[in-house]
N, C-alpha and C positions, 0 to 999 in steps of 0.2 A: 230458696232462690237458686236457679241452676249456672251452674257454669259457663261459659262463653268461650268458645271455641273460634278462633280469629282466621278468616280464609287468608291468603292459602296459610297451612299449618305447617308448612315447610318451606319459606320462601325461597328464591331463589333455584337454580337450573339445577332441581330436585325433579326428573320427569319416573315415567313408569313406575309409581308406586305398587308395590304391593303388600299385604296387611296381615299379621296372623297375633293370635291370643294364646299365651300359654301363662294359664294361672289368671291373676288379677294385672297382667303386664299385654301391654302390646307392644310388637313389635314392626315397623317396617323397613326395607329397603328400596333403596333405587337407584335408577343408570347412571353410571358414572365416566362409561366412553373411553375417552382416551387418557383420561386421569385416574393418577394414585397419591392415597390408598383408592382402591374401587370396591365399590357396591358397598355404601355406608350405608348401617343399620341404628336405625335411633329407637328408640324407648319411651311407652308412656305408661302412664297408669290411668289417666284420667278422661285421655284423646285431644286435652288443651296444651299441655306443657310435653314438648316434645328436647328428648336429650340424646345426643349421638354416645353411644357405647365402644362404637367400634365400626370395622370395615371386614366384610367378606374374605375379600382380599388385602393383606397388610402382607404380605413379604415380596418383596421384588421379583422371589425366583416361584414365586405360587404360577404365574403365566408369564406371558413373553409383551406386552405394551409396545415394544422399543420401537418397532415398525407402524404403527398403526396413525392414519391421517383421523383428521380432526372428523367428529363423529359419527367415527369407527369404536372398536371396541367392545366394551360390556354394555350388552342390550338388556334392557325388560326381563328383571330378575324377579323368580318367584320366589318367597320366603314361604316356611310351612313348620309346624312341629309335631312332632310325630315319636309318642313313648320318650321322651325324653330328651332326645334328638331335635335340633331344627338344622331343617334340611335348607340350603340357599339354591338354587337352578336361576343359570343363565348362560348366556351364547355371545362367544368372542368373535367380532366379524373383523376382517382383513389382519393386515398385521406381516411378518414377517416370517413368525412362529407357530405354532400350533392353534387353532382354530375349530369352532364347531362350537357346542352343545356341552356345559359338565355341570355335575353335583359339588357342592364345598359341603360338609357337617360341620355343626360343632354340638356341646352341650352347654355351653354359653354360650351365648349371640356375642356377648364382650372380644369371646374370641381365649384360644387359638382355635380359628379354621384351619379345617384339612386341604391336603392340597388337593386340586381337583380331580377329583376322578371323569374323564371324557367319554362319553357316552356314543359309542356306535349303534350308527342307523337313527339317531335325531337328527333327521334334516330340519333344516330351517332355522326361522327365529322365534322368541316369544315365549321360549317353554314354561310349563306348569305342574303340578303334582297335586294329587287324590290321594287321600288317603280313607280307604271305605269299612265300613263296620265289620266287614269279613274278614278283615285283615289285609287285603289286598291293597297295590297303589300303582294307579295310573301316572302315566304320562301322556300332557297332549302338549300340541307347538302347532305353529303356523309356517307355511313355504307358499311358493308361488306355484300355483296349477302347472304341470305340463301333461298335457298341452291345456292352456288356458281357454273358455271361451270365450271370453274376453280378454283384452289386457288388463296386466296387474291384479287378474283375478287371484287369490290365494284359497287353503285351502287346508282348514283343522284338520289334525288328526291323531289319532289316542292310540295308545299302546302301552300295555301293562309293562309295570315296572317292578324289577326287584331291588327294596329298600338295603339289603343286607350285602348281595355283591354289586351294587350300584350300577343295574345293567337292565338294557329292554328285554320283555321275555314277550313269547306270543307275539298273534298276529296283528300286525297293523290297521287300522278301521279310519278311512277319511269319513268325518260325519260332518262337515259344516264349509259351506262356500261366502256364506253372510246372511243377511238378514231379507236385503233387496236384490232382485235381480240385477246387475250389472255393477256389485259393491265393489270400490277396489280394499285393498288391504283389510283384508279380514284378519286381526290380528288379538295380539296381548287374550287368548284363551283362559279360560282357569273355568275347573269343572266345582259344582258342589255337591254333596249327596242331602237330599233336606229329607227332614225328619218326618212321622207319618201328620204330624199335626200342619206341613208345609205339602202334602201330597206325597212325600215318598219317595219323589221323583230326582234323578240327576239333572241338575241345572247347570249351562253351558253359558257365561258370561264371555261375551268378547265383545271387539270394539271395528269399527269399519270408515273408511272414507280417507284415510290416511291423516297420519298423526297433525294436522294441521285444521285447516278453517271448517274443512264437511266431518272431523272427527264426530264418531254417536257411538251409543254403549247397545248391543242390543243383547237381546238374551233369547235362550234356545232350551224345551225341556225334551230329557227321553229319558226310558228306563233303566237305562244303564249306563257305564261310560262310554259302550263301545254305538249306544243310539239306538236306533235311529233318533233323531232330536227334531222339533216341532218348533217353529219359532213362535215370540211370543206376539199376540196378536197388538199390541200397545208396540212393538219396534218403529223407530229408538225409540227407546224407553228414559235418554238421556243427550242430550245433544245442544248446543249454543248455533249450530250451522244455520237455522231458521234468522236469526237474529240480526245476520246483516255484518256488515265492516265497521258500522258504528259504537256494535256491541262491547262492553268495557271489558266483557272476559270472552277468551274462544278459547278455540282447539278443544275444545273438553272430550274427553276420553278415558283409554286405556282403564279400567275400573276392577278394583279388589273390592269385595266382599269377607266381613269380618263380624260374628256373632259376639256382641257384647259379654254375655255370661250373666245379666240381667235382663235379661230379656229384650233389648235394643239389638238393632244391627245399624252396621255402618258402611257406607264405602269411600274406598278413594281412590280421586283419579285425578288426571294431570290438567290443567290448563293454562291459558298464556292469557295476564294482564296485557290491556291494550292499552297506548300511548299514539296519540295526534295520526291514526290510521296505521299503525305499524305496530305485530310485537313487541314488549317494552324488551329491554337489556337482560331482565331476570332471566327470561326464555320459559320452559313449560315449567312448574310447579307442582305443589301439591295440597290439593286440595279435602274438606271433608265432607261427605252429604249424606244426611241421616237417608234411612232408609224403613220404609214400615211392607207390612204385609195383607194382601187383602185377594182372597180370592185362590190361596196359594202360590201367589207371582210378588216379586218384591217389584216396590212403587219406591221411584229414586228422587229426592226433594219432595216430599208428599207433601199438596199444596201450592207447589211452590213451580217445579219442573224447572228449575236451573240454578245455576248455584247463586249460593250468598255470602256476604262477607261476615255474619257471623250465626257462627250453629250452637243450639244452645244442646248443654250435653246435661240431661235429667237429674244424674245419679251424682254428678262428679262434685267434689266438692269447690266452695267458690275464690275467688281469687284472694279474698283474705283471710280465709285459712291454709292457703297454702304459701301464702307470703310474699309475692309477687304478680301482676298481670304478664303474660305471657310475652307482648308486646314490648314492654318494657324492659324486661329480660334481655330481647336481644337491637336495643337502642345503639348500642354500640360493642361490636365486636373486634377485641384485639389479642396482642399477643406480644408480652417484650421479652421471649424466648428467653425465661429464665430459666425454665425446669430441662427434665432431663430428655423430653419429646417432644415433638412438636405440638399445636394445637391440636384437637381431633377434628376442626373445621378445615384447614390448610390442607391444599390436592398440591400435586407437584404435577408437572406434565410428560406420562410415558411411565416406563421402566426402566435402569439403567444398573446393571447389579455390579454392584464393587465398583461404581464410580462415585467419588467425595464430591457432589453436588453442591450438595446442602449439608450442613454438619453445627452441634450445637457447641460443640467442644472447643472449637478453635480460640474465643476469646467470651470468657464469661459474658450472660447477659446478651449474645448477640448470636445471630444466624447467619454465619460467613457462605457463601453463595462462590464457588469458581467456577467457572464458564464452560459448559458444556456442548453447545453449541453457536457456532458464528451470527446465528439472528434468530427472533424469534417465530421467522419465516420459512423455516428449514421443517421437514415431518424428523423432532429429533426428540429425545429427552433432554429437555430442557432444563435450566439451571434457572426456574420459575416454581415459584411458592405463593400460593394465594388462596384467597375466600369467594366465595360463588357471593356475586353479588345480589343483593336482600331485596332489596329496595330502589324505588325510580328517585329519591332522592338521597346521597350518598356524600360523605365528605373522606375521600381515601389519604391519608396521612403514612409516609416511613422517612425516618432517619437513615441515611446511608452514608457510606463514608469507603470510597473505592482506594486500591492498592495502585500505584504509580506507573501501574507495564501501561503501555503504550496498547489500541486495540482494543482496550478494557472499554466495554458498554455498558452501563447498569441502569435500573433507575423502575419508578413504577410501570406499571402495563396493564389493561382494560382488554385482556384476551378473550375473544369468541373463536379466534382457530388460528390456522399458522398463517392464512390468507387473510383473515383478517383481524387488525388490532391496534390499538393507539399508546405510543410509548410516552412517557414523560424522560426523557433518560442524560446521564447525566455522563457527559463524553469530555474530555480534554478537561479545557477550562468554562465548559458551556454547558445550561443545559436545556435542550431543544426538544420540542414539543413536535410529535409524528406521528400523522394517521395512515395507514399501511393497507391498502386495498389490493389485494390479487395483483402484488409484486410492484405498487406501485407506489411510493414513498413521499407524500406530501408534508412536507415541514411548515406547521400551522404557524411557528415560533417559537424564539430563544431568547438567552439571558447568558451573561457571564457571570462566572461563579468564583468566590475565592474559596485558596485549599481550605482539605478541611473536612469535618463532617457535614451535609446537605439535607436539610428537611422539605421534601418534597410532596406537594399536595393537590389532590385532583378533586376539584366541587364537580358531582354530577346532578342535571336538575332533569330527569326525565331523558331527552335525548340529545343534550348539551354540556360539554366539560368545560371547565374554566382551568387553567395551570396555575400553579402558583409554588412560589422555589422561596426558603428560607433558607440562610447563609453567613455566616463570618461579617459579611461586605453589606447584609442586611437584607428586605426583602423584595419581591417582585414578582409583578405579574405575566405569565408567558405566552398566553392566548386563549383562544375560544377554539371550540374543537367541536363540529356536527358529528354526533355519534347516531345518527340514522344508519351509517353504512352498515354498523357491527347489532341492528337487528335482526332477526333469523326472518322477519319478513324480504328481508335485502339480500342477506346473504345465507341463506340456504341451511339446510342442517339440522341440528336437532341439539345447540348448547345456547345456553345463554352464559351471559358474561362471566369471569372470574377477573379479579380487581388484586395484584400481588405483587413483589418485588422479583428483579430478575437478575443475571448477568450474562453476557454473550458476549462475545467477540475471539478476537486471535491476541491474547495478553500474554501467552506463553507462559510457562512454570510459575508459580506463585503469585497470578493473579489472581485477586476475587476482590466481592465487597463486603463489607460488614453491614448489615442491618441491627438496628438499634432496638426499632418498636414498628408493627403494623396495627392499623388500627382503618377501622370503617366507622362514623357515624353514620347515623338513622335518624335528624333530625324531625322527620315527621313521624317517628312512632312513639 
């Protein structure tokens, strides 16, 4: 009996995956934007049960965050292993501080990563790495044509790479504009070399139509890295855009390529569950879609040509021998900050080095929070701790319990960006329920509270929250909240939701709040 691999295999605003095998282990990563830690890499063995290790990036001072607007950031990272080494590649767009194109190593994915080495003469975004039976290793990326002949036309291009001083050598080779004449965003590249029983040939996977509803995966063969490359005559080879608005999954895209080691391959690519005609709250995901071969061209869903919500995985073994359904596993994710780190799921927002944001130390059992910026409307590093929301049905639960300065803001938060978000928050003696549109601050409803500590709770059912405040004085309900605005079909972008506790305001010296427990149910998993 095989295994059951449960779409997407990383829920939640997991986009750009990319996939490699070292040993009987897989690894992937993916974008992480304007949050840290950035570019979390999870671990499987199986391809069903997937477990985070670590982040790319885990130190504050590895890059500079502190500047960077809401999905900005770390783009469409490649992961790769190579003699012993896996290599991370990805590109820091806007920001404040250093920007472009760099390499992280490490020899555990767990981590310590290196700090980045930045790479001149990588323009663009999207990078990737080859590594070829000669020993040699490419780099390719995606940028925008100049002069384009079209707009938004982009435009591959590869140039050898030296693995050892982390730097491009040789000439530069544009080899790919897209699949269709007038494609826009020819992007997310990644080369492969396939073996003589696949033709022999370098294979050029990339994806086109921009990361949203016309997203397709198309593919491209030539003899080399440097090309000339032949599209394949089956382009797209992968795509949901035919399907309509009614379709339950879109954007499908961006797509890695991964050789099992049993003779299966796999890929995986990002899409966005749909909800009542809109993006749901997760935002783009990650997805898995077997892949077979016929004719020396890989066939992506063979049978099938779109994805599904469950892949059966041949070799792996079944969910009761390894002791849990996957599913199940992650029913409910929490966290009562008792150890000495945080969770490995909880992002903070930005980078902010040598500022006590967040700290576990100050009072056993709890995650004291002092205010690092005056709202969560500000491009700032925020004194925000959360979990990428899972799922279209959600029960967000914390304990807080704020310090007496005047100014002091706290309380839960349902962030897609600084523009837009919904607070539950818990001010003076009240605590008022606020949806936050591009500066624009509607108070859906409130409740008075007695001192004390506050358990605050947010039901989401799809695209609708419900408030709810437990208290000293007892409990109550605080309103109904439309969370249409914070889908990336409304509002733009490339995140979906994180669900976490926060603090903000002007509370002066020894303000904060104490969090107790956070926690996310998953009723319907």
């Amino acid at each position: 009996m095989a295994a059951i691999a449960r779409n997407p295999v990383l829920p939640g605003c997991r986009p750009d995956p990319s996939i490699c095998r070292a040993g009987d282990a897989f690894y992937l990563v993916t974008s992480s934007f304007e949050y840290f830690p950035g570019l979390p890499v999870h671990r499987s063995t199986d391809l069903v049960h997937w477990e985070p290790v670590g982040h790319a990036i885990h130190r504050e001072r590895q890059l500079d965050l502190s500047g960077v607007a809401s999905s900005g950031g770390l783009f469409a990272p490649t992961i790769r292993f190579h003699d012993g080494t896996f290599f991370v590649v990805c590109t820091l767009v806007g920001g404040t501080g250093r920007s472009g194109s760099f390499v992280v190593t490490a020899t555990d994915p767990a981590g310590p990563w290196s700090d980045p080495a930045w790479i001149d003469g990588a323009e663009g975004i999207d990078p990737s790495l080859l590594f070829t039976r000669d020993g040699r290793a490419w780099w390719c990326g995606t940028r925008l044509a100049s002069p384009g002949a079209w707009p938004e036309q982009t435009e591959v291009w590869v140039r050898e790479f030296d693995p050892v001083r982390l730097r491009l050598v040789g000439e530069e080779r544009v080899v790919w504009h897209g699949a269709l004449e007038g494609a826009v965003w020819a992007e997310g590249p990644h080369l492969f070399e396939l073996d003589a029983e696949r033709g022999g040939a370098v294979l050029l996977l990339a994806s086109e139509g921009g990361t949203e509803r016309h997203h397709a995966v198309s593919l491209a063969y030539g003899p080399s890295p440097l090309g000339p490359f032949t599209g394949d005559p089956g382009n797209p080879v992968l795509t949901h855009r035919h399907l309509g608005r009614s379709a339950a999954v879109a954007n499908v895209g961006h797509a890695d390529l991964v050789d099992d080691g049993r003779g299966g391959w796999w890929a995986t690519v990002l899409a966005s569950r749909r909800l009542d005609g809109v993006d749901g709250l997760q935002g783009r995901e990650t997805w898995l879609v077997p892949v077979s071969w016929e004719d020396g061209r890989p066939v992506f869903a063979p049978g099938e040509g779109r994805l599904v919500e469950q892949v059966e995985i041949p070799w792996a073994p079944t969910p009761a021998s390894v002791g849990a359904d996957a599913a199940a596993a992650r029913s409910i994710v929490e966290t009562g900050f008792d150890g000495p780190a945080l969770h490995p799921d909880l992002s903070l927002v930005r980078t902010s080095p040598g500022v006590d944001r967040a700290s576990l130390g100050a009072r056993p059992g709890h995650l004291r929070l002092r205010p690092a910026s005056r709202s969560l409307a500000e491009v700032a590093a925020h004194s925000f701790v959360g979990f990428r929301l899972e799922q279209p049905a959600a029960i967000v639960t914390a304990e807080v319990e704020r310090s007496g300065a005047p100014g002091l803001a706290c309380g839960l938060a349902l962030r897609q960006s600084e523009a837009r978000h919904v607070r539950l928050e818990l001010v003076g003696e009240a605590v008022v329920l606020v949806r936050h549109v591009y500066g624009t601050e509607e108070v859906v409803g409130s409740t008075e509270v007695a001192a004390g500590p506050v358990e605050l709770a947010l039901s989401i059912d799809g695209l609708t929250g419900i408030a709810r405040v437990r208290h000293a004085g007892g409990t109550a309900d605080v309103g109904h909240v439309d969370l249409r605005p914070l889908s990336s079909t409304q509002a733009g972008g490339f995140l979906g939701i994180w669900a976490g506790v926060y603090a903000a305001g002007d509370g002066g010296p020894g303000a904060h709040v104490d969090v107790d427990a956070l926690r996310i149910e998953y009723p319907d998993s």
